[in-house]
C-alpha positions in Angstrom: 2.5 -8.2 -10.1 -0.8 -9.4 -8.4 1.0 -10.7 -5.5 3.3 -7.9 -5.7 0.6 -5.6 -5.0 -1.3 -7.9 -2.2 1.8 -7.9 -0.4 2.0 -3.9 -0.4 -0.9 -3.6 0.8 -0.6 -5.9 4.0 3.2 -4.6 4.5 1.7 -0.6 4.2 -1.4 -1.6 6.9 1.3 -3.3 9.1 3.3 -0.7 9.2 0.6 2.1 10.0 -0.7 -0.2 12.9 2.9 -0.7 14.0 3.4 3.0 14.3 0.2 3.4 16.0 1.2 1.0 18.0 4.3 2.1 19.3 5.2 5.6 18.9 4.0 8.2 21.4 5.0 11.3 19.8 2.8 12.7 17.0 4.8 14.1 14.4 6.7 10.5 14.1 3.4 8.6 14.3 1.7 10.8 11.5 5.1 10.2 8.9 4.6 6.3 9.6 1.0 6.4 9.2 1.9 8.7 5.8 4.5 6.8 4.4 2.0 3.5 5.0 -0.9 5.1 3.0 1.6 5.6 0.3 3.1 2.0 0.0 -0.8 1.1 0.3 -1.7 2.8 -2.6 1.5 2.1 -4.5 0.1 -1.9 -3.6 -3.3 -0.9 -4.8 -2.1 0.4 -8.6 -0.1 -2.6 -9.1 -3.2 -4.4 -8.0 -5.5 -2.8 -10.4 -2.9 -2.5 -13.4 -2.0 -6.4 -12.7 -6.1 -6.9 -13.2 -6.8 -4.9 -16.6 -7.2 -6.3 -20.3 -4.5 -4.8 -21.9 -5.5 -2.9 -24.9 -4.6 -5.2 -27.8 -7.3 -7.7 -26.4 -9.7 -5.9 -25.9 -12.8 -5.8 -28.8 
């Protein structure tokens, strides 16, 4: 899950620079760049929950 998440978070800042990058229109560019902050912060929860003491360990 850790690298699960790592690796959503480099594909979802890829894929907003590739839009960036390439498109010219805006409506196009801002969907990219949307659906990138999503898949980023899809990356970042699995990052996070991957990280916490679940709650039978804890004291």
């Amino acid at each position: 899950m850790k690298f699960l998440g790592f690796v959503l978070l480099l594909a979802g800042w890829l894929i907003a620079v590739a839009a960036v990058a390439m498109l010219a229109a805006a409506g196009p560019r801002a969907g990219f760049v949307l659906a990138a902050i999503g898949v980023e912060i899809l990356g970042l929860v699995l990052f996070i929950r991957a990280h916490l003491v679940p709650w039978s360990d804890r004291d």
